[in-house]
Backbone atoms as SQL, in Angstrom:
CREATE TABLE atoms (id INTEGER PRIMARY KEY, chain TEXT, resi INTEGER, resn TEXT, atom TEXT, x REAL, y REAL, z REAL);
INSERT INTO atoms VALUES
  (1, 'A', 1, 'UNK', 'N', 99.624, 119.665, 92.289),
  (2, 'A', 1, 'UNK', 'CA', 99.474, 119.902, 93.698),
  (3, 'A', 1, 'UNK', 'C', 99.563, 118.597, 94.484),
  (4, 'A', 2, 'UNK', 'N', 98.708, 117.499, 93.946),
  (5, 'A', 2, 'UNK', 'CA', 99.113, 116.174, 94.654),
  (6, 'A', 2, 'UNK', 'C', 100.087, 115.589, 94.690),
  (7, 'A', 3, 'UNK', 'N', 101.174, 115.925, 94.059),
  (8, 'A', 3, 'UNK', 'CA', 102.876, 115.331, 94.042),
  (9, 'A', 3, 'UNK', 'C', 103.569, 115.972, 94.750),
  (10, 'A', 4, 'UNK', 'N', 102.852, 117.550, 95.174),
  (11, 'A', 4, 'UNK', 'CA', 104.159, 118.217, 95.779),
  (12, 'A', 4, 'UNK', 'C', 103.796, 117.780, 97.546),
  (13, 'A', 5, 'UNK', 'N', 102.289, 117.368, 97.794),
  (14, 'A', 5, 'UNK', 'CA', 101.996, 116.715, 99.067),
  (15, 'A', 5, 'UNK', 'C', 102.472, 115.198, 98.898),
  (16, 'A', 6, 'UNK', 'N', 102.480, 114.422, 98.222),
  (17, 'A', 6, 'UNK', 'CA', 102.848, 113.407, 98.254),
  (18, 'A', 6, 'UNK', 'C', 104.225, 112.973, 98.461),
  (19, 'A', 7, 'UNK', 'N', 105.334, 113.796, 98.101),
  (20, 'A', 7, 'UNK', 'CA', 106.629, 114.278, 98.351),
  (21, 'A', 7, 'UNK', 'C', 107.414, 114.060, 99.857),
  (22, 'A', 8, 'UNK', 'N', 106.255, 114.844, 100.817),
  (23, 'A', 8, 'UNK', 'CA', 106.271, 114.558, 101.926),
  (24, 'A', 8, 'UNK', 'C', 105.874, 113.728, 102.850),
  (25, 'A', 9, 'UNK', 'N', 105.036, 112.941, 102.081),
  (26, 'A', 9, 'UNK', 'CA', 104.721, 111.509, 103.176),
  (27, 'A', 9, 'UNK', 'C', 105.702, 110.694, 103.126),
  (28, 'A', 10, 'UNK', 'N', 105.544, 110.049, 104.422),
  (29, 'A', 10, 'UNK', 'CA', 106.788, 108.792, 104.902),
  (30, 'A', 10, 'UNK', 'C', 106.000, 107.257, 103.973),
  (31, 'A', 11, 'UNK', 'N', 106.878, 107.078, 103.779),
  (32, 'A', 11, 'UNK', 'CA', 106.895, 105.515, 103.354),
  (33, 'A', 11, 'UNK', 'C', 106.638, 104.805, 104.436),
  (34, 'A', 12, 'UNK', 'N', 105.899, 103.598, 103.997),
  (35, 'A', 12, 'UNK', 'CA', 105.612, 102.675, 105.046),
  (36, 'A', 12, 'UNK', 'C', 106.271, 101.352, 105.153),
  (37, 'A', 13, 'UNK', 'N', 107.351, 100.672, 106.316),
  (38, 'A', 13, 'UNK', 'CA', 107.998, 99.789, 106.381),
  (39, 'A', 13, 'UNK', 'C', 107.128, 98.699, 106.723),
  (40, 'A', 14, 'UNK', 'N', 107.957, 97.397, 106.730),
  (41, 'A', 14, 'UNK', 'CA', 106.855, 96.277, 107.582),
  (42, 'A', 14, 'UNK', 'C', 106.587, 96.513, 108.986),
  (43, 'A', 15, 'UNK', 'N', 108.007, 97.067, 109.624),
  (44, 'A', 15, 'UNK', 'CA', 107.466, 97.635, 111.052),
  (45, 'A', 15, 'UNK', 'C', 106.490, 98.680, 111.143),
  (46, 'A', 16, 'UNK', 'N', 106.259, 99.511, 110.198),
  (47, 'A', 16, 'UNK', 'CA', 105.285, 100.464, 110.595),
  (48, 'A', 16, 'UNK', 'C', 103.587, 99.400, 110.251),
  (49, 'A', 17, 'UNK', 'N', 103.900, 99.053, 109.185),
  (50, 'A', 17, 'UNK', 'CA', 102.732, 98.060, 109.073),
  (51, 'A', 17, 'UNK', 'C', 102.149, 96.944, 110.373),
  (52, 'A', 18, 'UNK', 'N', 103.329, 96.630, 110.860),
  (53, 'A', 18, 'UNK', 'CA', 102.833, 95.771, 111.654),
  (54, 'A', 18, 'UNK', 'C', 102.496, 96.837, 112.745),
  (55, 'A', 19, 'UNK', 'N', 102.857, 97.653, 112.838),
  (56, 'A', 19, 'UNK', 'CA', 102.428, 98.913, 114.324),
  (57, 'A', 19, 'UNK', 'C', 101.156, 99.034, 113.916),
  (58, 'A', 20, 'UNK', 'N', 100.688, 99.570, 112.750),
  (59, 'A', 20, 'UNK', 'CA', 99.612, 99.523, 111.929),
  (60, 'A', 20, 'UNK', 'C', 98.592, 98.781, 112.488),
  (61, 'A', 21, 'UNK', 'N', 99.091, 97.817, 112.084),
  (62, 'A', 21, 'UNK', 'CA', 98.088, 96.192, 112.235),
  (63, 'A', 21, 'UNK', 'C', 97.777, 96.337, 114.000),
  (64, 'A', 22, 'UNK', 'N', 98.532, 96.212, 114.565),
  (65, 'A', 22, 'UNK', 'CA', 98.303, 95.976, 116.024),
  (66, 'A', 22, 'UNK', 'C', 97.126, 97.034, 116.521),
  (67, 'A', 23, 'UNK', 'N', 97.332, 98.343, 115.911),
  (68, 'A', 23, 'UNK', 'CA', 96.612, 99.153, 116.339),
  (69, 'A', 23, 'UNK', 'C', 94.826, 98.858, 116.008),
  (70, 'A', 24, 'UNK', 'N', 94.874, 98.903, 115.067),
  (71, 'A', 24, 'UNK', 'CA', 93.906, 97.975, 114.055),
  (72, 'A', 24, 'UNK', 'C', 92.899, 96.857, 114.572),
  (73, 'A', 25, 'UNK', 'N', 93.617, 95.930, 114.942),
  (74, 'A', 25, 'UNK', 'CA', 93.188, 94.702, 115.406),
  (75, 'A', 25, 'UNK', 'C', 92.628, 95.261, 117.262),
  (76, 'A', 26, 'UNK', 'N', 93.234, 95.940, 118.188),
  (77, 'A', 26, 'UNK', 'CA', 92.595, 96.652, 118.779),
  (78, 'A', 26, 'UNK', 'C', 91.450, 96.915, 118.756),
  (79, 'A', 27, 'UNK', 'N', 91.040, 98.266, 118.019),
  (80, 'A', 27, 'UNK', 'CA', 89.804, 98.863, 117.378),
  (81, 'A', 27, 'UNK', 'C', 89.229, 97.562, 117.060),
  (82, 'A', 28, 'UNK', 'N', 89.532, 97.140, 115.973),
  (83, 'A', 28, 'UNK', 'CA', 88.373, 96.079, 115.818),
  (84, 'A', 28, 'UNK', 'C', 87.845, 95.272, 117.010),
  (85, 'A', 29, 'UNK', 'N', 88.714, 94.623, 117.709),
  (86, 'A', 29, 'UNK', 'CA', 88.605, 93.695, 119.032),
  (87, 'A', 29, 'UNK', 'C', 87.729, 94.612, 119.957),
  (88, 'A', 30, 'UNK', 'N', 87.852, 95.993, 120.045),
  (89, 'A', 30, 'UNK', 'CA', 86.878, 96.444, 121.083),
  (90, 'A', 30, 'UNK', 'C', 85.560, 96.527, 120.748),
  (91, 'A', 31, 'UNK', 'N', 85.356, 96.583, 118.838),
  (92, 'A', 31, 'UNK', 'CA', 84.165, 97.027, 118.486),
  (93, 'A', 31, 'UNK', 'C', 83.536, 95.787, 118.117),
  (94, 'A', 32, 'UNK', 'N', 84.009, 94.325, 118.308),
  (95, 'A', 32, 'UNK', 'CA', 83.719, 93.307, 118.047),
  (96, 'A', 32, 'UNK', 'C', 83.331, 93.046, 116.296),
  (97, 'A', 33, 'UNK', 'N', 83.822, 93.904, 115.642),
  (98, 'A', 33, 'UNK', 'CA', 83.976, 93.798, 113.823),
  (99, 'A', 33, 'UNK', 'C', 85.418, 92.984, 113.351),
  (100, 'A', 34, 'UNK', 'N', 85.033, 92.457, 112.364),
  (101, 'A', 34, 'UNK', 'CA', 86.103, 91.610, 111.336),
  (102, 'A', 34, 'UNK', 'C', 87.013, 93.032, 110.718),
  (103, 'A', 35, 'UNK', 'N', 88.265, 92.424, 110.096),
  (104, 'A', 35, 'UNK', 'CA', 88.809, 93.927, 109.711),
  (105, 'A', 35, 'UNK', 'C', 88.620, 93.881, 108.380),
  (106, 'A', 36, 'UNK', 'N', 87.633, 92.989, 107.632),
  (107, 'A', 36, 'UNK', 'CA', 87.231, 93.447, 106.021),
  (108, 'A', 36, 'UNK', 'C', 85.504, 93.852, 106.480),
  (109, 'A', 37, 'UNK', 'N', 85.312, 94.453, 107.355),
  (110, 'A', 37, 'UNK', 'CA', 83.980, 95.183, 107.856),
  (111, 'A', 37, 'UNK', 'C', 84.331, 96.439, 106.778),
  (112, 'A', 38, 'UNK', 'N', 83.178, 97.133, 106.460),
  (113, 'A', 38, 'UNK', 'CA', 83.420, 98.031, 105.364),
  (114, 'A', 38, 'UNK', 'C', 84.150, 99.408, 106.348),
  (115, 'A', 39, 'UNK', 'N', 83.293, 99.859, 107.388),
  (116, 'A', 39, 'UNK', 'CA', 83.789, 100.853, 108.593),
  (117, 'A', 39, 'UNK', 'C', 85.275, 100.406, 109.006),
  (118, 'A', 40, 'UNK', 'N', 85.699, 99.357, 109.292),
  (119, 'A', 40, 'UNK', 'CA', 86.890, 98.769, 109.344),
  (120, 'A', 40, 'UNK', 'C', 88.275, 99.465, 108.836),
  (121, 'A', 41, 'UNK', 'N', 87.342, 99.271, 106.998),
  (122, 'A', 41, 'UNK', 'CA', 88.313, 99.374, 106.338),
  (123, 'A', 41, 'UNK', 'C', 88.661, 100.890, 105.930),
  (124, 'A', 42, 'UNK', 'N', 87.798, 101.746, 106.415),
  (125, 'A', 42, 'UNK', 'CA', 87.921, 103.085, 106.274),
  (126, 'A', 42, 'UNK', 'C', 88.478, 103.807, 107.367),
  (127, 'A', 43, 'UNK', 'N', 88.558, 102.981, 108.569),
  (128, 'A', 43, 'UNK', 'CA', 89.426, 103.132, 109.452),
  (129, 'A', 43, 'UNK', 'C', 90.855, 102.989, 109.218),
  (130, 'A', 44, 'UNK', 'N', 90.867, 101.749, 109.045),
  (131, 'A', 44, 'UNK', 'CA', 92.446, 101.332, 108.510),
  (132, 'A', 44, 'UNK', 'C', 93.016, 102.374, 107.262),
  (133, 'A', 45, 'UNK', 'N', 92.115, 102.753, 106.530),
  (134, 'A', 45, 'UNK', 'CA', 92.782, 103.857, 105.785),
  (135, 'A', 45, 'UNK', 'C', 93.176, 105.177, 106.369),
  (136, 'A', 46, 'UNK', 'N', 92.368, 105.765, 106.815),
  (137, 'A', 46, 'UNK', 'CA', 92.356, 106.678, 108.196),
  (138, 'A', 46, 'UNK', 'C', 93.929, 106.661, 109.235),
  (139, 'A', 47, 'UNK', 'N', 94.202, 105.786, 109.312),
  (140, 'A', 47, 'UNK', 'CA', 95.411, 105.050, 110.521),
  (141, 'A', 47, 'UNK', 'C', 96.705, 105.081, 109.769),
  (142, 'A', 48, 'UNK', 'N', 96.570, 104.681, 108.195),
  (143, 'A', 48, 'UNK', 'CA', 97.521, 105.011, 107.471),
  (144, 'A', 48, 'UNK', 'C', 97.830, 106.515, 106.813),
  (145, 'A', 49, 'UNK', 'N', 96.518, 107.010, 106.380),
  (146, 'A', 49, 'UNK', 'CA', 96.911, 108.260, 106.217),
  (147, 'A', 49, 'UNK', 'C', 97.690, 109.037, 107.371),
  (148, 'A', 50, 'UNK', 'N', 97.107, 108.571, 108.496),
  (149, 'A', 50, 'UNK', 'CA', 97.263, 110.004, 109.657),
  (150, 'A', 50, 'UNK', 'C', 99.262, 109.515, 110.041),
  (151, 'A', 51, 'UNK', 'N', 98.953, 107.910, 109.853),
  (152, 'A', 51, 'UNK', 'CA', 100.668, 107.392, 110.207),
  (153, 'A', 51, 'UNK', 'C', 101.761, 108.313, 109.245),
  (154, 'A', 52, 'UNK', 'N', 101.557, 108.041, 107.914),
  (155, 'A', 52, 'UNK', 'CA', 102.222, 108.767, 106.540),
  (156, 'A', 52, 'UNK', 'C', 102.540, 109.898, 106.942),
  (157, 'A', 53, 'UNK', 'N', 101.529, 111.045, 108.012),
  (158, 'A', 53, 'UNK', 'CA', 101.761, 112.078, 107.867),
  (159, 'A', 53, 'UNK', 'C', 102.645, 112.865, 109.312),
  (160, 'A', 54, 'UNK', 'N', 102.635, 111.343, 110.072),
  (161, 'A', 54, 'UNK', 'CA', 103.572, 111.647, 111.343),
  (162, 'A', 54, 'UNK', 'C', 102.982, 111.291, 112.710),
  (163, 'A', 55, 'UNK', 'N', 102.046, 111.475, 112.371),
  (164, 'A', 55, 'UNK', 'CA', 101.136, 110.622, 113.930),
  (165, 'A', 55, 'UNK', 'C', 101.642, 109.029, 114.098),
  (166, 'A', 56, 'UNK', 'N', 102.549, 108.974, 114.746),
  (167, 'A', 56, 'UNK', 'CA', 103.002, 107.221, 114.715),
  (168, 'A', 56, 'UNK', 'C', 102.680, 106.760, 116.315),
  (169, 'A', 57, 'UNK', 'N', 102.066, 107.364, 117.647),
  (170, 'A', 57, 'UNK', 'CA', 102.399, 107.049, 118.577),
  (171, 'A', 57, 'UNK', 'C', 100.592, 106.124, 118.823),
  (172, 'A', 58, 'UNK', 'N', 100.939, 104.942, 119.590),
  (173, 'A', 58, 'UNK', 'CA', 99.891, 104.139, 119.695),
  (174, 'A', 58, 'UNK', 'C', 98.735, 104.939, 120.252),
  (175, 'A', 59, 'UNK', 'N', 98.937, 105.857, 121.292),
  (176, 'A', 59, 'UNK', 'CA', 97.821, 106.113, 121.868),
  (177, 'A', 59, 'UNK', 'C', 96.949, 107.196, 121.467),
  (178, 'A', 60, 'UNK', 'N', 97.530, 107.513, 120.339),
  (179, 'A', 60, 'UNK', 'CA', 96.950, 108.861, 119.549),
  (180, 'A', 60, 'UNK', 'C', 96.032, 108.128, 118.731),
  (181, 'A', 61, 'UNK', 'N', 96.706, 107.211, 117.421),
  (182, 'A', 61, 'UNK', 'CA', 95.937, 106.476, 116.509),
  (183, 'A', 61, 'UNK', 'C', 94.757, 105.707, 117.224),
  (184, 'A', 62, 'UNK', 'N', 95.171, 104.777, 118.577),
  (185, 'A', 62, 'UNK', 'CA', 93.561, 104.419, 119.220),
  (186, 'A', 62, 'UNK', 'C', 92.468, 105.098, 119.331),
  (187, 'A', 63, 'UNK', 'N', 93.231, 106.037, 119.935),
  (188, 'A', 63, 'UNK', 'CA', 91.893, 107.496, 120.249),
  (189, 'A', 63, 'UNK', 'C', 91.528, 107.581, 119.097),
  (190, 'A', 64, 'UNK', 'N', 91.952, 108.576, 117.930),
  (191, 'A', 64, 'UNK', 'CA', 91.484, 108.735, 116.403),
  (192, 'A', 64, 'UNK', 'C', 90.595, 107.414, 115.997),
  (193, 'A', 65, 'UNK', 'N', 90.885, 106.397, 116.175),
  (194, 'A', 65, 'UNK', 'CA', 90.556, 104.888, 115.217),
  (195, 'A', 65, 'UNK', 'C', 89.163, 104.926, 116.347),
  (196, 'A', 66, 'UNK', 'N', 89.402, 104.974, 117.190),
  (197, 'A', 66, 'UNK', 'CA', 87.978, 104.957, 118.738),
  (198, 'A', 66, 'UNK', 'C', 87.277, 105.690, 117.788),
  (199, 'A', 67, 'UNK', 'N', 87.612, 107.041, 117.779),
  (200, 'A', 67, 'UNK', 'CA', 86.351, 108.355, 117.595),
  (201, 'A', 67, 'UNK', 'C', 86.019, 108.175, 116.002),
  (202, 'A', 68, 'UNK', 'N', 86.922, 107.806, 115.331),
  (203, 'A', 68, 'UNK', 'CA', 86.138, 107.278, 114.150),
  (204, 'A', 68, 'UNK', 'C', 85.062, 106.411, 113.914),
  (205, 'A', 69, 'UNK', 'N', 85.288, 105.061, 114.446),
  (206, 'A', 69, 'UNK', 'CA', 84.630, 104.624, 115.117),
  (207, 'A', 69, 'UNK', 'C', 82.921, 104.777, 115.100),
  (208, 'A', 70, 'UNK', 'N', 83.198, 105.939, 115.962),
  (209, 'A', 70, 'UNK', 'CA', 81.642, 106.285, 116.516),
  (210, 'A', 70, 'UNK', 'C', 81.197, 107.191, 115.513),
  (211, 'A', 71, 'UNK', 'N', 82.023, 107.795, 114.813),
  (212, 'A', 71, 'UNK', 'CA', 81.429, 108.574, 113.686),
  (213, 'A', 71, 'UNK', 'C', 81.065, 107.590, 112.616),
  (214, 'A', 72, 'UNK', 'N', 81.304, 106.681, 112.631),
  (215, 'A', 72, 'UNK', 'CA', 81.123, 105.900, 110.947),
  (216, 'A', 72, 'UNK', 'C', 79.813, 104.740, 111.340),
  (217, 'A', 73, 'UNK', 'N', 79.325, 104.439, 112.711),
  (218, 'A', 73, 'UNK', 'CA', 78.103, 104.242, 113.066),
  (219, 'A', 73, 'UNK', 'C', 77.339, 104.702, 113.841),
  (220, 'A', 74, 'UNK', 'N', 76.837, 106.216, 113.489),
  (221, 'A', 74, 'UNK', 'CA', 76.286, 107.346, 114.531),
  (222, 'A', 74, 'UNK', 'C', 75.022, 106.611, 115.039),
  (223, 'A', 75, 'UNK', 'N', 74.044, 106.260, 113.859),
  (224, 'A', 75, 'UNK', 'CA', 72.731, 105.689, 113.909),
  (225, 'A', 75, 'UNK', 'C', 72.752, 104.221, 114.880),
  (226, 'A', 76, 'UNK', 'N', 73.940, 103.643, 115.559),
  (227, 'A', 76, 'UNK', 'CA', 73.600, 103.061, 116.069),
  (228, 'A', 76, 'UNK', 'C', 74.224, 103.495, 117.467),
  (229, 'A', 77, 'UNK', 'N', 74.979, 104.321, 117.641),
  (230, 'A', 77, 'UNK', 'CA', 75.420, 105.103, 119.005),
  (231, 'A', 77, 'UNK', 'C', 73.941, 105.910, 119.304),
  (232, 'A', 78, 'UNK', 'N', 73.170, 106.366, 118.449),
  (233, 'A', 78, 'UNK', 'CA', 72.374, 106.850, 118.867),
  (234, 'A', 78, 'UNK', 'C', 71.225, 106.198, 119.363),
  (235, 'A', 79, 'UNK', 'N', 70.329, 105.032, 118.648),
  (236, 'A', 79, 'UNK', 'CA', 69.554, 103.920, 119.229),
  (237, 'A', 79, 'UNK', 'C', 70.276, 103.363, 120.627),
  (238, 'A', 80, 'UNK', 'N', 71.263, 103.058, 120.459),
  (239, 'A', 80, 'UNK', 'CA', 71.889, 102.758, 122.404),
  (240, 'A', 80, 'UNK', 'C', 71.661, 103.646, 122.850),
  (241, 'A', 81, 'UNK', 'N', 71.717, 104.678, 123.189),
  (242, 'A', 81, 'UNK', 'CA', 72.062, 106.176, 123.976),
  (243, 'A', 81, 'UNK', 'C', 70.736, 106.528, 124.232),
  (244, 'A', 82, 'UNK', 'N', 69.313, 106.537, 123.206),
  (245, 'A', 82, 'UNK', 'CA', 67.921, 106.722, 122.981),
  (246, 'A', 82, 'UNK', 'C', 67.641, 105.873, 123.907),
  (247, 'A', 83, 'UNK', 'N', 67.765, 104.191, 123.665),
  (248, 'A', 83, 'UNK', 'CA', 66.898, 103.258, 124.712),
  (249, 'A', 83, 'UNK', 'C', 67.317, 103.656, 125.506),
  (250, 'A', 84, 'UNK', 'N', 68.638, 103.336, 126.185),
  (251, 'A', 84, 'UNK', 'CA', 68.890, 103.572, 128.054),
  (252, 'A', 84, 'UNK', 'C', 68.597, 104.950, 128.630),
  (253, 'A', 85, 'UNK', 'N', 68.913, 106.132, 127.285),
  (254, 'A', 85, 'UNK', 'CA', 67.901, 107.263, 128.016),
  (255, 'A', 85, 'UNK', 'C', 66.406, 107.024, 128.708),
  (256, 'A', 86, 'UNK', 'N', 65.734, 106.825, 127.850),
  (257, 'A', 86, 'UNK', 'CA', 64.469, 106.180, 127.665),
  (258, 'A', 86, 'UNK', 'C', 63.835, 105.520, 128.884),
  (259, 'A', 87, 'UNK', 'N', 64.850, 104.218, 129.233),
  (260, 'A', 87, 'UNK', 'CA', 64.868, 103.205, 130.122),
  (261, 'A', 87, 'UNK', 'C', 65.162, 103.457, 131.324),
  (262, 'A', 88, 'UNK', 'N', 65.866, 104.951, 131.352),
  (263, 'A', 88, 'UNK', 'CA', 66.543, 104.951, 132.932),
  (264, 'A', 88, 'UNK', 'C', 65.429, 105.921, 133.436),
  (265, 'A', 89, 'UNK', 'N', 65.077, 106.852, 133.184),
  (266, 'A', 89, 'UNK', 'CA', 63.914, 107.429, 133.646),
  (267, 'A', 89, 'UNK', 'C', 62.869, 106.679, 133.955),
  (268, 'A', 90, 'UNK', 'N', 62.021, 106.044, 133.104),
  (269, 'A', 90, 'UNK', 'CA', 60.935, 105.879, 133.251),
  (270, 'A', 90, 'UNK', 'C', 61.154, 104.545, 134.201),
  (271, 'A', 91, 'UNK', 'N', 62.241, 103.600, 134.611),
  (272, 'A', 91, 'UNK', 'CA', 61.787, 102.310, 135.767),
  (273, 'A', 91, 'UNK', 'C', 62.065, 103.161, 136.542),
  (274, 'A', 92, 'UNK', 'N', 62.761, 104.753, 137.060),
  (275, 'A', 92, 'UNK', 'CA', 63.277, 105.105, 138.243),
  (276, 'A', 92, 'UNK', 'C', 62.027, 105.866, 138.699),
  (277, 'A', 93, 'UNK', 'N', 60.853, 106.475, 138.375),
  (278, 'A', 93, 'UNK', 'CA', 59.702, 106.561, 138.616),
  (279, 'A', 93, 'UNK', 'C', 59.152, 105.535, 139.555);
């Protein structure tokens, strides 16, 4: 079963790699992480799978690589989101 899906993925050139990379370095640059960060690197796998399978356009993979992102450090989207909840009520009293 895994050969007859594998069949159909695109090969990856240096241009797609470097599209890759750019996208990549993005995400990282917004989330202020290195790209051998462990979340990083499960992104970057993520970016290649979804590329292989036809998603090649920049603004799709950002979005995806964004919302991953926030899924692969919930526990700390949630401590931000908790304090300023927290914080905005109680000084507006």
């Amino acid at each position: 079963m895994l050969d007859s899906q594998s069949i159909h993925l695109k090969a990856l050139d240096s241009t797609d790699l470097h599209h890759l990379q750019a996208v990549l370095n993005e995400i990282c640059r917004e989330a202020g992480k290195s790209q051998r960060a462990p979340d990083m690197q499960e992104i970057a796998a993520l970016l290649i799978s979804l590329y292989r399978h036809g998603v090649t356009e920049e603004d799709k993979l950002l979005s995806v690589g964004r919302l991953a992102l926030t899924q692969t450090t919930p526990s700390a989207a949630a401590a931000g989101s908790s304090e300023s909840g927290a914080a905005g009520p109680s000084s507006v009293e």
